[in-house]
N, C-alpha and C positions, 0 to 999 in steps of 0.2 A: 233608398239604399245607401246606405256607407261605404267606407273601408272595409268594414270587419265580418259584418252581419246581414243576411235578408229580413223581409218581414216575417215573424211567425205566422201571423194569418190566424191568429185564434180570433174567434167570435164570441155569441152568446153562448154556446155550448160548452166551453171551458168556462165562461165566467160561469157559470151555472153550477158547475161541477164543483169548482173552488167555494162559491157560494154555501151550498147544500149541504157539502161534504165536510165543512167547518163547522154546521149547525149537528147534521150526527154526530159528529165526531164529541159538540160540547153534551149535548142528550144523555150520549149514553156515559162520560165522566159523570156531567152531575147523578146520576140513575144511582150508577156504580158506588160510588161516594157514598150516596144517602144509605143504600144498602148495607154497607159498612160501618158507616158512623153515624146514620142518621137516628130518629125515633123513631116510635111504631106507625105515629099519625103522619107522618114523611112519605111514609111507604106507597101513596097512591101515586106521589110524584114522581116516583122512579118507575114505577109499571109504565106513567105516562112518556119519560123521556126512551124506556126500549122499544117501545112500540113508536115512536114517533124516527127512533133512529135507523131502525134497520129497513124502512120503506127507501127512507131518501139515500140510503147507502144504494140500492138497487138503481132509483136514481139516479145518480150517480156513476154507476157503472153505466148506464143505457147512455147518458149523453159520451161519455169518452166515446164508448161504440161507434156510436152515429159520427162522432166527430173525426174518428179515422178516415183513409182515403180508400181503404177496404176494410168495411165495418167486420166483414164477415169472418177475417182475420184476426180478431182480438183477443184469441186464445196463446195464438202467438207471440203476447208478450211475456204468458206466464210458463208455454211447453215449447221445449223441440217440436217442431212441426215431423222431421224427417221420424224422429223415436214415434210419434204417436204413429204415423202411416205404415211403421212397420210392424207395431202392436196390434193394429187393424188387421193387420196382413195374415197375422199369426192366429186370428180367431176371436182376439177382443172384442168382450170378457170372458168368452165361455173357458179358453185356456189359461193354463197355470204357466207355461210357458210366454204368454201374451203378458201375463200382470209383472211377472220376472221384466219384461223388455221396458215397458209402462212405467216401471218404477225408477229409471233412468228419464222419464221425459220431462222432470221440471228443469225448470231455466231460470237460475238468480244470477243476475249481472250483478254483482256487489260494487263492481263499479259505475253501474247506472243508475241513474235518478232515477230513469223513466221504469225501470225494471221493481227497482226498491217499493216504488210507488203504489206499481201493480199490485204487489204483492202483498203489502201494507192492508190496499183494499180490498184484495180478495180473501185475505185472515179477519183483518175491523169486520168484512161481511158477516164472515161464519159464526163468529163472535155474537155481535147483534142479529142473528137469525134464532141463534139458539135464547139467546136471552129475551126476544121478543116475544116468541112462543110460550116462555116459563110466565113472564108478564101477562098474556092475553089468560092462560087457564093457570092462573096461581096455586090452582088443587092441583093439577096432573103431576105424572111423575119424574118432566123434564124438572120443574121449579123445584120439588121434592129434593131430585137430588144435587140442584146448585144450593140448598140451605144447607145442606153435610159441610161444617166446618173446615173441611179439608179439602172439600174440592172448593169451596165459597171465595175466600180468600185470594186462591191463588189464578183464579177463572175471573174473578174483575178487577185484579190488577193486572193479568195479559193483556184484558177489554179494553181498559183504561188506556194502555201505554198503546198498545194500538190508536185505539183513539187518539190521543195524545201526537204520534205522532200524524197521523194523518190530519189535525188540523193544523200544524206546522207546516206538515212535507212540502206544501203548494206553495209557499211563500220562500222557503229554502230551493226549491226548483228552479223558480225565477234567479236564484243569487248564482243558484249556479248556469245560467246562462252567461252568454256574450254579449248579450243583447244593451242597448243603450238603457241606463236608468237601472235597470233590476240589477245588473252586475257592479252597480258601485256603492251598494248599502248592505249591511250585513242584519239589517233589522228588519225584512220583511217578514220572515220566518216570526221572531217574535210576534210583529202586528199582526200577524195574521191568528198569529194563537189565541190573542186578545180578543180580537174582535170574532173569532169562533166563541167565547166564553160567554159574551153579551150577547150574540144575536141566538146562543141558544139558549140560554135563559128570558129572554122574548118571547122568543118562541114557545117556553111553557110554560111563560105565564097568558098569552095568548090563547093557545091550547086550552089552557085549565081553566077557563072562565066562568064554565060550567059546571062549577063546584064539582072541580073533580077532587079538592082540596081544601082543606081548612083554610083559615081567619090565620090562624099564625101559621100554617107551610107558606099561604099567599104574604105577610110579611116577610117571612124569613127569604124568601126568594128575592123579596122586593129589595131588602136592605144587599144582598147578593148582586144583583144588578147594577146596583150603585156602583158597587167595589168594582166590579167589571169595567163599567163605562169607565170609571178612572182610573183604574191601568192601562185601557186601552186608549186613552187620551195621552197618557205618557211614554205610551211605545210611539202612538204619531206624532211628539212633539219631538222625541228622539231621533225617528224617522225622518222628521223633514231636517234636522238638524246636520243629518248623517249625510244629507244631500241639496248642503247650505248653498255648495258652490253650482248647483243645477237650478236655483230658484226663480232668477233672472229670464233663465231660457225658460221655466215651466210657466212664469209669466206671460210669456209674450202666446203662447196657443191656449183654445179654447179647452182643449182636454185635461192643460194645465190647472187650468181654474175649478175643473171638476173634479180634481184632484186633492186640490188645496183646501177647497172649500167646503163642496158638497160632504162629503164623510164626516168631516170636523162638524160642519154648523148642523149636519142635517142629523147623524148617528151618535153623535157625543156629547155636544153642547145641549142645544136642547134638549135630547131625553135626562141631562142629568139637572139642568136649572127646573123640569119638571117634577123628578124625583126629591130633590131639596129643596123648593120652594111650600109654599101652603098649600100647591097639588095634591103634595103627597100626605096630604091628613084627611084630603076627602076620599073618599074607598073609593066611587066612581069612578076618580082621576086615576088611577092606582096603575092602572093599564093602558092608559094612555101611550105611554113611550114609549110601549113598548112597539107599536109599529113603526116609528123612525127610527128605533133602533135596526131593524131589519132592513129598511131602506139604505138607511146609512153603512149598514156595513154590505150590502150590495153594489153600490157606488162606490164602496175603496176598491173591492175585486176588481171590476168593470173598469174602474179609472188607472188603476195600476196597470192590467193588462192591454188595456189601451193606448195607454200612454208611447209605450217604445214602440210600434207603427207609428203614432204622429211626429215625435221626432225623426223616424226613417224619411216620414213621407215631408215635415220637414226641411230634412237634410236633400232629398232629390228638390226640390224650388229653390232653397236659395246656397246650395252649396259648401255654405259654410255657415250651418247653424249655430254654433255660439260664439263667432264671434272672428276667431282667430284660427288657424290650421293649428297650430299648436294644440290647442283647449280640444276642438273636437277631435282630434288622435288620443286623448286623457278617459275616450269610451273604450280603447280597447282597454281589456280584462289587466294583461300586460303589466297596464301603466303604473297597474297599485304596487306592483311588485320591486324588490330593490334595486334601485338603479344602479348599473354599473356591470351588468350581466349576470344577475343573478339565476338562478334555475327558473328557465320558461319564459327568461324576460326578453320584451322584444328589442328589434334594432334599434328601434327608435325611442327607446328608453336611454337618452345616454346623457349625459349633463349638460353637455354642449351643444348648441340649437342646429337645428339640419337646413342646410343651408342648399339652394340646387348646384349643380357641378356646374363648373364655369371656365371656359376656354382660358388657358395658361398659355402663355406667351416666350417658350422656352428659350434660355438664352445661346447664341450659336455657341 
């Protein structure tokens, strides 16, 4: 524990969720995409990526769930609790008086992450539920009427930007914490969106192994991947850049180093020296990376979210983990803020060092 913050206490069930919910979220853009601007021989790929995205959204919701401290509660992020018990009260649904009460019951915190969140996933859901059904029986009449021109268009780019932002939102979550580490970089959000774009394009070329796809969709994907892994090698070299003055201390713990390393050498490096080496001319190898790609981008989740507990845990052994009272006061949120009292800035934001009060010797 610090000054500022306790431990969040997240586990495998958020990393899991951040994990997952970064692979739907890239599924159903690329789906979306191809359906838009793709070719006709494309088209098995994107059935592949709705259907692969709207399971793990469901996923996704089931671990949040379980992860509350009353799972059974989890409606309560998106209603009034009180509006819906008295919509019950009233006869819901059988009355038209009840759905009147009902229609008052949603709850958007616009100022909450945790609300925006919810709400992000419970729309991304409905999104890919409907589109995974049109996917699964591409004759019936849900598919039918998402190729209508007019409603095509503007139903996968709602998808999309949903998606879109939910493979962000988790990475922007963290920035807006207090928490040590996640509050003093402004590019997790990015890395995270990155490293959504690679491990779901992994993911369907894994998937698709079984010629669910041509000779060139499996190129075209493949050369996709590349571009992926290295943008998202340039948002983690930005990233640790962002957090040049934390390096020393991420060195000296073990979580650091799984931070540093594992995602870079295991998610990045390698799967892309295999994609551009003479790997990538034997069809075999073709799919190779794409399991470390997955590995690796599970390891940045897991390492990042783990990360600010072990500097907590840490800061409770030696008291002053980096070094100086000064430096460790530099994790509250505060300190980025203008010196000299600007709005929200702390006390101890001031130019002049804090020195403790010390007995004065007044003169008679």
């Amino acid at each position: 524990m610090n000054l500022f913050v306790a431990n969040p206490d997240w586990g495998w069930w958020i990393v899991g969720y951040f994990f997952l919910g970064g692979i739907a979220a890239a599924c159903y853009f690329i789906a979306a995409f191809i359906e838009l601007f793709g070719l006709p021989e494309d088209q098995p790929l994107a059935r592949l990526g709705y259907r692969i995205a709207f399971p793990l959204v469901l996923v996704c919701g089931a671990l949040l769930t379980i992860d509350l401290n009353r799972p059974e509660r989890f409606w309560h992020m998106l209603f009034q609790s009180e509006v819906v018990h008295e919509a019950l009260d009233e006869g819901w649904p059988w009355s038209a008086a009840s759905w009147s009460t009902m229609a008052y019951a949603p709850m958007l915190k616009y100022w909450s992450p945790m609300s925006i969140g919810a709400w992000a996933l419970f729309l991304f859901g409905a999104f890919s539920s409907v589109s995974c059904w049109a996917a699964i029986w591409p004759a019936g009449r849900v598919a039918r009427s998402l190729s209508w021109r007019w409603l095509s268009w503007p139903w996968h780019l709602a998808g999309s930007a949903l998606g879109f932002f939910v493979a962000a939102y988790t990475g922007v979550l963290l920035e807006a914490t207090n928490q040590a580490l996640w509050s003093q970089t402004d590019w997790l959000g990015p890395l995270f969106l990155s490293s959504a774009a690679s491990t779901g394009l992994a993911t369907l070329i894994l998937m698709g192994r079984r010629r669910v796809f041509g000779a060139t969709t499996a190129q075209r994907i493949g050369h996709a991947e590349t571009w992926a892994l290295g943008l998202e090698l340039l948002m983690f070299a930005i990233f640790l850049i962002s957090l040049r003055s934390w390096l020393p201390v991420l060195a000296r713990l073990p979580m650091g180093w799984v931070l540093l390393v594992g995602p870079l050498m295991i998610g990045m490096l390698l799967p892309l020296v295999m994609r551009i080496s003479w790997f990538a001319s034997v069809r075999a190898f073709a799919s190779m990376s794409a399991p470390f790609v997955l590995v690796g981008g599970l390891l940045l989740r897991y390492s990042v979210i783990m990360m600010s507990p072990a500097l907590l845990e840490h800061a409770a052994v030696t008291e002053q983990p980096l070094g100086t009272p000064t430096t460790w006061l530099a994790i509250s949120p505060e300190d980025d803020r203008e010196r000299g009292g600007g709005p929200g800035a702390s006390v101890l934001n001031r130019p002049d060092p804090i020195h403790p009060r010390s007995k004065v010797i007044k003169d008679e």
